[in-house]
C-alpha positions as CSV (number, residue, x, y, z in Angstrom):
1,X,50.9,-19.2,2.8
2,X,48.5,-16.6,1.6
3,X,47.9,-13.3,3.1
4,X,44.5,-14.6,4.3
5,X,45.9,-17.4,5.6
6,X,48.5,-15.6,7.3
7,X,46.1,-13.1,8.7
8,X,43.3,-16.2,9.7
9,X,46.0,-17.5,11.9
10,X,47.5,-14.1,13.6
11,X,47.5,-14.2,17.0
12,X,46.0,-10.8,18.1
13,X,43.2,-12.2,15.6
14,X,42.4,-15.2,17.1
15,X,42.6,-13.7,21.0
16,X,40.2,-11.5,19.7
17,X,38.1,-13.9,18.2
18,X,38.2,-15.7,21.7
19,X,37.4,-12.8,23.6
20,X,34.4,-12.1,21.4
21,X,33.4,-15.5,22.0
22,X,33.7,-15.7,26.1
23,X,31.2,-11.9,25.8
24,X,28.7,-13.3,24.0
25,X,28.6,-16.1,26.7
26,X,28.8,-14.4,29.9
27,X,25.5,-12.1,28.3
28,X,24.1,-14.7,27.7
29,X,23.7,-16.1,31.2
30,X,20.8,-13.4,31.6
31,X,18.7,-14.5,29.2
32,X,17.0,-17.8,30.8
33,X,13.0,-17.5,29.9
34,X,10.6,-15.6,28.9
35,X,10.7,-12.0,29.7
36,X,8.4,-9.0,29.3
37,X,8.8,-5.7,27.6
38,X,11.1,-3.2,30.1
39,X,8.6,-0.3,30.5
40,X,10.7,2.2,29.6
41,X,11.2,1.0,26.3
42,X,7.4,0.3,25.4
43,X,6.8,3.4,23.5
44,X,9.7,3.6,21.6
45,X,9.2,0.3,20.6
46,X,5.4,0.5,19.4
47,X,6.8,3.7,17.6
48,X,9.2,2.3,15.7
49,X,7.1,-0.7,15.0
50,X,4.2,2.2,13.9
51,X,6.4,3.6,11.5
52,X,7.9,0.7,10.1
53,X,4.4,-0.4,9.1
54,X,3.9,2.5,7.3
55,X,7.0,1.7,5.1
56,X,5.8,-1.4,4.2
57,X,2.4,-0.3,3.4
58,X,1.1,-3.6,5.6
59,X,1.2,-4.2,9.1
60,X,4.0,-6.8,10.3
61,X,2.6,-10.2,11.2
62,X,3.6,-10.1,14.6
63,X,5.3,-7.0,16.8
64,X,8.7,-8.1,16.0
65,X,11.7,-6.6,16.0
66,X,14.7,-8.4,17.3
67,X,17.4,-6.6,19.2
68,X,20.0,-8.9,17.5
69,X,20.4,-10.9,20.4
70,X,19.4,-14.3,21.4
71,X,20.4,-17.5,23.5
72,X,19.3,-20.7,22.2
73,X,15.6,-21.0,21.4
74,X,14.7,-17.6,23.0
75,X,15.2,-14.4,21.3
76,X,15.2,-10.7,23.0
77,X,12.9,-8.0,20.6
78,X,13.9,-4.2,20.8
79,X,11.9,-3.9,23.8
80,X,14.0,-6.0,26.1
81,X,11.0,-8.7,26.4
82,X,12.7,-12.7,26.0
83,X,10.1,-14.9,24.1
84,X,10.8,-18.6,23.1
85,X,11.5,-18.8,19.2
86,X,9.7,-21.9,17.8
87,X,9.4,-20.7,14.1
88,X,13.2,-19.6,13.1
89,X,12.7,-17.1,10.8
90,X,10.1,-19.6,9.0
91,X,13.4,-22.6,9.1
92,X,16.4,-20.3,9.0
93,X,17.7,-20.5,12.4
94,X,18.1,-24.1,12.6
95,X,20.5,-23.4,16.1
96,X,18.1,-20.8,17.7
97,X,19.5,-17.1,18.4
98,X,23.2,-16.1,18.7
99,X,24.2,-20.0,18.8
100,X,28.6,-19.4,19.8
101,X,29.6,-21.5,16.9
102,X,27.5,-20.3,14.5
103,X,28.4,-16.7,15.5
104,X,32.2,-17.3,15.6
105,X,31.6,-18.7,11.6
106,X,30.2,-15.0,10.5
107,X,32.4,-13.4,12.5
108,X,35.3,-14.8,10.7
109,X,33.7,-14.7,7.5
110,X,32.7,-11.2,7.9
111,X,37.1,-10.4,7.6
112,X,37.0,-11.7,4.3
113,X,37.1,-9.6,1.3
114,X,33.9,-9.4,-0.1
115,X,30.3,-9.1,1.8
116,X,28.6,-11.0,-1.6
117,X,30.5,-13.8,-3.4
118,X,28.9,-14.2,-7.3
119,X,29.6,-16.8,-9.8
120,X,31.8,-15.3,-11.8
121,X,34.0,-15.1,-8.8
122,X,33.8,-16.9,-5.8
123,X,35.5,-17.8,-2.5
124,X,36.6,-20.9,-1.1
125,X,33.5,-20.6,0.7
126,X,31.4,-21.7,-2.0
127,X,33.5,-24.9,-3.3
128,X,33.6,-26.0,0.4
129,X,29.6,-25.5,1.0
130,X,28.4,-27.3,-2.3
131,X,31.0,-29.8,-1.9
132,X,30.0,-31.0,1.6
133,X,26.2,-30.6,0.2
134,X,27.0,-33.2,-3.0
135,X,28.9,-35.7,-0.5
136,X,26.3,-36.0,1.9
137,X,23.6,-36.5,-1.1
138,X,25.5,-38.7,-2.9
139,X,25.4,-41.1,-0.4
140,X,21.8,-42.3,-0.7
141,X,21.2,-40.8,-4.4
142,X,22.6,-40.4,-7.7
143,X,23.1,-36.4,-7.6
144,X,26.5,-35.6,-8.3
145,X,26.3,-31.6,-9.5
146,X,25.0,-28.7,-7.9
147,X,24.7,-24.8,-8.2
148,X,23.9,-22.4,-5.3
149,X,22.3,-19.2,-5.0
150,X,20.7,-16.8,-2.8
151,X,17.1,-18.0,-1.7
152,X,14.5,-20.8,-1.7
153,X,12.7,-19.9,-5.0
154,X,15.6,-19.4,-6.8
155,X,16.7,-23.1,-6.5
156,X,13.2,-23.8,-7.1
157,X,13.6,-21.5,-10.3
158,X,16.6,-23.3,-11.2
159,X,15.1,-26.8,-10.7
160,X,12.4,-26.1,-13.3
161,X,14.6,-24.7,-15.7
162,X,17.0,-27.9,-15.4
163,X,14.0,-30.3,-16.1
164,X,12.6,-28.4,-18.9
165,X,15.8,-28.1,-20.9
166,X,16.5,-31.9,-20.5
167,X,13.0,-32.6,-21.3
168,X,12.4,-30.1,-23.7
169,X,9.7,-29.5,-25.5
170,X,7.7,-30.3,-22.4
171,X,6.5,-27.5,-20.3
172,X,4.2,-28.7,-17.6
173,X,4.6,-29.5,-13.7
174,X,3.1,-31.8,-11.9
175,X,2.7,-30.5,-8.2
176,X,0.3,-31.8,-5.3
177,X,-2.9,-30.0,-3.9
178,X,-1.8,-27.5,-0.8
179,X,1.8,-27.3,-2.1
180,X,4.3,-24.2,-1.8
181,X,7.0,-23.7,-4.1
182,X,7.8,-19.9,-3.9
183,X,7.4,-16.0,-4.1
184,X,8.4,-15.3,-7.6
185,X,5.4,-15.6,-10.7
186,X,5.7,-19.0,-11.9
187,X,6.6,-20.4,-8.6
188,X,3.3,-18.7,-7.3
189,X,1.8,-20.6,-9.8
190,X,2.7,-23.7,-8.6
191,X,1.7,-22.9,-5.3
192,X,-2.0,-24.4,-4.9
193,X,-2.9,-21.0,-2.8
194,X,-5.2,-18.6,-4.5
195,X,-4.1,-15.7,-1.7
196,X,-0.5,-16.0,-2.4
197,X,-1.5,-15.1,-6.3
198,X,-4.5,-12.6,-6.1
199,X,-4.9,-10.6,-9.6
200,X,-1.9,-12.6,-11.7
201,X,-2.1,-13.9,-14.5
202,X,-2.4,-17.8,-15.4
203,X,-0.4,-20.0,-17.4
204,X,-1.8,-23.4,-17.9
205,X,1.8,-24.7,-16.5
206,X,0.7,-27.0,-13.6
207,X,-1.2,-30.3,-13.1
208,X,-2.5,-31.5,-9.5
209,X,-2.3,-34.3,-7.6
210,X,-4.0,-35.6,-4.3
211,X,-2.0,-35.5,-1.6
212,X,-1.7,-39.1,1.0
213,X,-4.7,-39.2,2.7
214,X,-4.0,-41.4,6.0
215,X,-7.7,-42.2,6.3
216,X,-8.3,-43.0,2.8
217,X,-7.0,-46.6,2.4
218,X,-7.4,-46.0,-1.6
219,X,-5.4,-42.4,-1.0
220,X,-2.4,-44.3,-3.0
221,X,-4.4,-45.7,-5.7
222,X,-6.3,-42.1,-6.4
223,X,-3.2,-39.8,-6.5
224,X,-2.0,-42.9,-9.2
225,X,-4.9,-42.3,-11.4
226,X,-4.9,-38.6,-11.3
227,X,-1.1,-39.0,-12.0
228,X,-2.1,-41.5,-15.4
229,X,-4.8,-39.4,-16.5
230,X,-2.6,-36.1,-16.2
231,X,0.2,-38.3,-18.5
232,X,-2.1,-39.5,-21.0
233,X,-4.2,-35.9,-21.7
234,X,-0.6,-34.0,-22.0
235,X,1.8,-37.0,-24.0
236,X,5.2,-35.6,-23.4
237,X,4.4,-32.3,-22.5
238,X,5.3,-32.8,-18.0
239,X,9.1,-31.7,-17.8
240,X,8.9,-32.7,-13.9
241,X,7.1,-33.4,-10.9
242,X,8.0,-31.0,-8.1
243,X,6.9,-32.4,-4.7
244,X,7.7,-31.5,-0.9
245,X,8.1,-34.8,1.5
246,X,6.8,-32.9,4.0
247,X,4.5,-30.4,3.0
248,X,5.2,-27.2,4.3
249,X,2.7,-24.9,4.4
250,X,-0.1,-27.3,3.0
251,X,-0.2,-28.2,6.9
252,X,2.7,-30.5,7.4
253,X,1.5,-33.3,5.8
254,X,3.5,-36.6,5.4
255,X,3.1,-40.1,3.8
256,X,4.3,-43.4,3.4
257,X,7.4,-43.9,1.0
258,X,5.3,-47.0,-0.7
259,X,2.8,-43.8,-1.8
260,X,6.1,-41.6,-3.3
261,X,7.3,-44.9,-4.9
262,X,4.0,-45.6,-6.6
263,X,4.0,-42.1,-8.3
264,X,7.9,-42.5,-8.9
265,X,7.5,-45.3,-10.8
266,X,4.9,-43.6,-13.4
267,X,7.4,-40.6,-14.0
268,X,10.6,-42.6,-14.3
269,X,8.2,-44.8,-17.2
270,X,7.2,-41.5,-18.7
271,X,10.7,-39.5,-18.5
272,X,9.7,-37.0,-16.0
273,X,12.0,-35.6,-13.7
274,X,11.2,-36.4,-10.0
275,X,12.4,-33.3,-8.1
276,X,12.1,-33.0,-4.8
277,X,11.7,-29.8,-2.9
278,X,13.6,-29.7,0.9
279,X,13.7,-26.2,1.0
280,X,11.9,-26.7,4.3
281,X,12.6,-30.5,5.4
282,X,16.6,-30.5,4.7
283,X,18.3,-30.9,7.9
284,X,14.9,-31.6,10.1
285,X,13.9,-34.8,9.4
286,X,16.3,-37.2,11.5
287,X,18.8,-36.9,8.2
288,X,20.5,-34.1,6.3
289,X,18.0,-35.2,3.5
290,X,14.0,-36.4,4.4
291,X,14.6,-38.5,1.2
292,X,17.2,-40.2,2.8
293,X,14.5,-40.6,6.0
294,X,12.3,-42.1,3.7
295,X,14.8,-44.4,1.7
296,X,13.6,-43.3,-1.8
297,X,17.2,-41.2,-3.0
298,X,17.1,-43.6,-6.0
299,X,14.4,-42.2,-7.7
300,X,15.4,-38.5,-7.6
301,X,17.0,-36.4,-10.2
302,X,17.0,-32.9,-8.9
303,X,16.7,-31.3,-5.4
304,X,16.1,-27.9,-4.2
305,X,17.0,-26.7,-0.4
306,X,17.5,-23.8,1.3
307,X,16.7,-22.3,5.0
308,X,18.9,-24.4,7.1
309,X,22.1,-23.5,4.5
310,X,21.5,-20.0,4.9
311,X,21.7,-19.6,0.7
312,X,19.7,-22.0,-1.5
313,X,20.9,-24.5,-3.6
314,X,19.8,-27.0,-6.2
315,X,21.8,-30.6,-6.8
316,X,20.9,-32.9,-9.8
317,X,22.6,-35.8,-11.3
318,X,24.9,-36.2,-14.1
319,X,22.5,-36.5,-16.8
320,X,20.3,-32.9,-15.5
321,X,23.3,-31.1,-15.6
322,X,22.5,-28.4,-17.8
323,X,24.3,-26.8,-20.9
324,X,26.4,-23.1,-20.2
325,X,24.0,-20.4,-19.7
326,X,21.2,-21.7,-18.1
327,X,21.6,-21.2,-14.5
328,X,23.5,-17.7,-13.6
329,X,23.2,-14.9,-11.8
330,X,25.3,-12.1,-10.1
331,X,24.6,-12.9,-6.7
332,X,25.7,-16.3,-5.3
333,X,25.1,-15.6,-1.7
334,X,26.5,-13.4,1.1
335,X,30.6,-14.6,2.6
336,X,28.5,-14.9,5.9
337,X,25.8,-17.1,4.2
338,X,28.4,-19.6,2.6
339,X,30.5,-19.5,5.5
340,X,27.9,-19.7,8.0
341,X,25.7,-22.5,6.1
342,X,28.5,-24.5,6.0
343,X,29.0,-24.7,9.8
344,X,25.7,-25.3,10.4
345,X,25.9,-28.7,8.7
346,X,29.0,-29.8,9.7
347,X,27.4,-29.4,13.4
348,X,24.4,-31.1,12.2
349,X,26.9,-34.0,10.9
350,X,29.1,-34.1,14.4
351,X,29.2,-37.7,15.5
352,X,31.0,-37.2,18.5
353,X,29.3,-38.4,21.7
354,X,27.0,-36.0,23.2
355,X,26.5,-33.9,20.3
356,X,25.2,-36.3,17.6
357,X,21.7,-34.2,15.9
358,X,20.8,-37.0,13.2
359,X,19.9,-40.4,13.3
360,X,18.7,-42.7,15.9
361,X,19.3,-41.6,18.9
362,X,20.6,-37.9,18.1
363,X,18.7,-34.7,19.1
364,X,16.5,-34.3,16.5
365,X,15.1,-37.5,17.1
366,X,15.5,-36.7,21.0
367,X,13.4,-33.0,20.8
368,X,10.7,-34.4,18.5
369,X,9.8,-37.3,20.8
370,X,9.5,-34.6,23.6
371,X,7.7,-32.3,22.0
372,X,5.2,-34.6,20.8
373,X,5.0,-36.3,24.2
374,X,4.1,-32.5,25.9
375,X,1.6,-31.5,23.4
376,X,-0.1,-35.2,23.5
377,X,-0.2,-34.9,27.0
378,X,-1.8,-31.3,26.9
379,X,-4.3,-33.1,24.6
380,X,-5.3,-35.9,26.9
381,X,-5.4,-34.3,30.2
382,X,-6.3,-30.5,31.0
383,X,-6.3,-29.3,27.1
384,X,-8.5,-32.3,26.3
385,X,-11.1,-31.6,23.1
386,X,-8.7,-28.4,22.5
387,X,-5.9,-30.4,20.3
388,X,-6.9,-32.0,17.2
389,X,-4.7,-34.0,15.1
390,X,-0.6,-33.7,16.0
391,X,1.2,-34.4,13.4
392,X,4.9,-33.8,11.6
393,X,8.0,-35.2,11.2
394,X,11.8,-34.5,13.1
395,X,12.0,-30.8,14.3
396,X,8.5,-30.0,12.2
397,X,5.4,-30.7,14.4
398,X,1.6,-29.4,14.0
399,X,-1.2,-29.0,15.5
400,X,-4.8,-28.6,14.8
401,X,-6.5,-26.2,17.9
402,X,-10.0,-26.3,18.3
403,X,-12.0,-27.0,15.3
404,X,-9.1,-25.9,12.8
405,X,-10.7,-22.7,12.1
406,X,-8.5,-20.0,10.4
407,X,-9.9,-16.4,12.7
408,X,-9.2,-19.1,15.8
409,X,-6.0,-20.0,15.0
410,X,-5.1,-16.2,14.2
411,X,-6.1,-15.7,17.2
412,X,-4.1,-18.1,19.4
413,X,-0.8,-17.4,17.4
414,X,-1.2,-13.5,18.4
415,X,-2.0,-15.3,22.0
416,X,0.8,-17.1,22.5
417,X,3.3,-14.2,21.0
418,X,1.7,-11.9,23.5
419,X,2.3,-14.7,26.4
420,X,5.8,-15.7,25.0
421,X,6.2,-18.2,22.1
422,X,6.4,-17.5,18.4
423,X,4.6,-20.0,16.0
424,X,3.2,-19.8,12.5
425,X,0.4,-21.5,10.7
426,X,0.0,-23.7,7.9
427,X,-2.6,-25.9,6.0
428,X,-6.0,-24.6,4.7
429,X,-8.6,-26.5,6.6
430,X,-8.6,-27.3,9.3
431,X,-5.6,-24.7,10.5
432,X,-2.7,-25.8,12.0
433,X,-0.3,-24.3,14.2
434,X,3.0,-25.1,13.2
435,X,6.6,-25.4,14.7
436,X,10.0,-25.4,13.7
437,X,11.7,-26.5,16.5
438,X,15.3,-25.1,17.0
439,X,17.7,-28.3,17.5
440,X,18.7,-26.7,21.0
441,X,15.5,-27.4,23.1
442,X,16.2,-28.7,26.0
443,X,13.7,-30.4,28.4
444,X,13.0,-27.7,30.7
445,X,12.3,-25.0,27.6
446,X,9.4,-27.7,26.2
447,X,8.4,-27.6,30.1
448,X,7.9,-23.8,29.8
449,X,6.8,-24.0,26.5
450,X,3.7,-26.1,27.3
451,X,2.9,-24.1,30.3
452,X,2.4,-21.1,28.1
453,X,0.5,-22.8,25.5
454,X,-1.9,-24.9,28.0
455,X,-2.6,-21.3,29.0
456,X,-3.4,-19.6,25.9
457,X,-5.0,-22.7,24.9
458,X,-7.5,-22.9,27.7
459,X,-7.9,-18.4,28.0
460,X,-9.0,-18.8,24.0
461,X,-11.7,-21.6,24.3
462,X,-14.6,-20.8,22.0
């Protein structure tokens, strides 16, 4: 046996371990609902919060600042107040706050050697996370390689660099209006959001495409077209088509897999890679994959996830796999990340009874249809003509408040924070409020939940 494995399995270790574990439980008994700030720590807190601003040179979104503590979907701030958590870090915290099996992963991860693993030299941890990820893709698709690194828009980078070098000398990306792709310059250049890319430069790199239009019964036909036309006025000059299945910040939109097969069809004619970002959807929609939930694995070549795994990663098939040199970098991800990521799925992958997440029948199929049920109710009966459209797929629900208007929907969101529950925004008109739902709802948290947002709902009426 190694020394690690030898140390893994001492016994003072594991009682420790143990003991850890039964702590973190019994604190967690006092934390059932939402709870406000403790007065003595109010000051303090809007100090701290003050100067941390200042810092950053921008005010914080919200007055955050977690203690580091948390039980399910509600997480305690720095000021001892308890609000419900339905945005996870923006999809990180797929099990809510201080989740015992998700905290007994890092803490055993955070014995090993080395805080960052890097290509050059990794851990077991990294083998065992990308090989669990290729399995469960390779069922329903043809990817059979994969490389992981740190974030969301590095996979994203990665993708694109993959597609161009197989596809070289084209350059261009086809994306859909509203899309999101990531932080860094080119990836802000794919997303279709002139505020996320205020005073850069442009490149010519990226061609648009309608997104499904539910009301539009020629919405498939259209997106076609645009997809032709883009083909035929730049001949072998797309390298790939980069699309979300859900679209994330664009407002949660979905649609049909007869519209993604339609636009599939023209790429795979044309040799453009069809790569799929699920930085956002992987894990949430009723499968580990949304394009297993949509049943159209066959047609992709390369796809990009992150969030859920706790690092970001990007799988392609045999023939994307790219020559030495391409993809690098010093940083894989942290032990804790590799480690962690990879307990989260094999929880999300548990079949046993009682704890199956995916599928029909698990949780995630469970929370969604409760969710939706509470907010649809909210819209029919004492919230009626304040809830739009609700919309989403799995663990990601919207909806559209009031008329959709941006300043109202600021509004709310600082509303509800104040009154207890965290959500974020998405799409560009109308609005939305979005949620990621944390896969440990229970009944009675959506019960609160809607309490506190028929509140807000009704106190913000214009």
């Amino acid at each position: 046996m190694t020394q690690a494995e030898l140390f893994n399995q001492n016994e003072i270790v594991k009682k420790s371990i143990k003991t850890l574990k039964e702590q973190l439980l019994r604190a967690q008994e006092s934390i059932t609902g939402i709870r406000p700030p403790q007065n003595e720590k109010v000051e303090a807190y809007k100090s701290y919060i003050s100067n941390l601003n200042q810092l950053r040179g921008r005010n914080l979104f919200y007055n955050y600042i977690g203690s580091g503590f948390g039980s399910g979907p509600l997480v305690e701030l720095e000021d001892g107040s308890v609000k419900y958590d339905l945005i996870n870090g923006i999809g990180i915290h797929l099990f809510g706050h201080s989740h015992p099996e998700v905290i007994l992963a890092s803490l055993e991860a955070s014995l090993q050697d080395v805080v960052m693993q890097g290509n050059l030299q990794p851990n077991r941890e990294y083998g065992d996370l990308l090989e669990l990820l290729l399995k469960e893709a390779g069922k329903k698709s043809r990817l059979r390689k994969g490389w992981i690194g740190t974030c969301g828009t590095i996979a994203n980078e990665n993708a694109l660099k993959i597609a161009r070098q197989k596809n070289s000398p084209a350059r261009k990306i086809l994306a859909f209006k509203d899309c999101f792709a990531g932080r860094s310059t080119l990836m802000a250049e794919i997303t279709d959001n002139d505020e996320y890319r205020a005073g850069l430069p442009r490149y010519d790199e990226v061609l648009y495409l309608p997104f499904y239009d539910s009301t539009d019964p020629h919405s498939t036909q259209k997106s076609v077209e645009t997809l032709k036309k883009h083909v035929a006025n730049n001949p072998k000059n797309i390298a790939a088509f980069m699309f979300e299945i859900v679209q994330g910040e664009g407002g949660f939109n979905t649609a049909p897999k007869a519209f993604f097969q339609a636009l599939f069809e023209v790429c795979k004619e044309h040799k453009i890679a069809v790569w799929a970002d699920e930085i956002q959807t992987f894990a949430r929609t009723g499968n580990l994959f949304a394009f297993e939930t949509l049943g159209i694995g066959e047609y992709i070549d390369i796809v990009t996830l992150a969030k859920t795994a706790q690092c970001g990663a990007v799988l392609y098939t045999e023939e994307y796999n790219p020559k030495p040199g391409l993809i690098a970098g010093t940083f894989t991800a942290a032990t804790v990340s590799l480690k962690t990521g990879h307990k989260i799925l094999q929880m999300m992958l548990d079949e046993k009874p009682g704890q199956k997440m995916l599928g029909s029948g698990g949780r995630v199929e469970k929370i969604h249809n409760e969710f939706k049920a509470m907010l649809t109710k909210l819209a029919e009966g004492d919230c009626r003509g304040l809830i739009g459209e609700i919309g989403g797929l799995g663990l990601m629900i919207s909806m559209v408040p009031y008329d959709g208007a941006k300043d109202k929907v600021q509004k709310l969101l600082q509303s509800l924070f104040e009154k207890g529950v965290i959500a974020f925004s998405c799409g560009h008109g109308p609005y939305k409020i979005r949620f990621l739902l944390p896969a440990v709802l229970e009944a009675r948290h959506i019960e609160e939940i809607g309490g506190v947002l028929k509140e807000a709902l009704i106190a913000g009426r214009p």
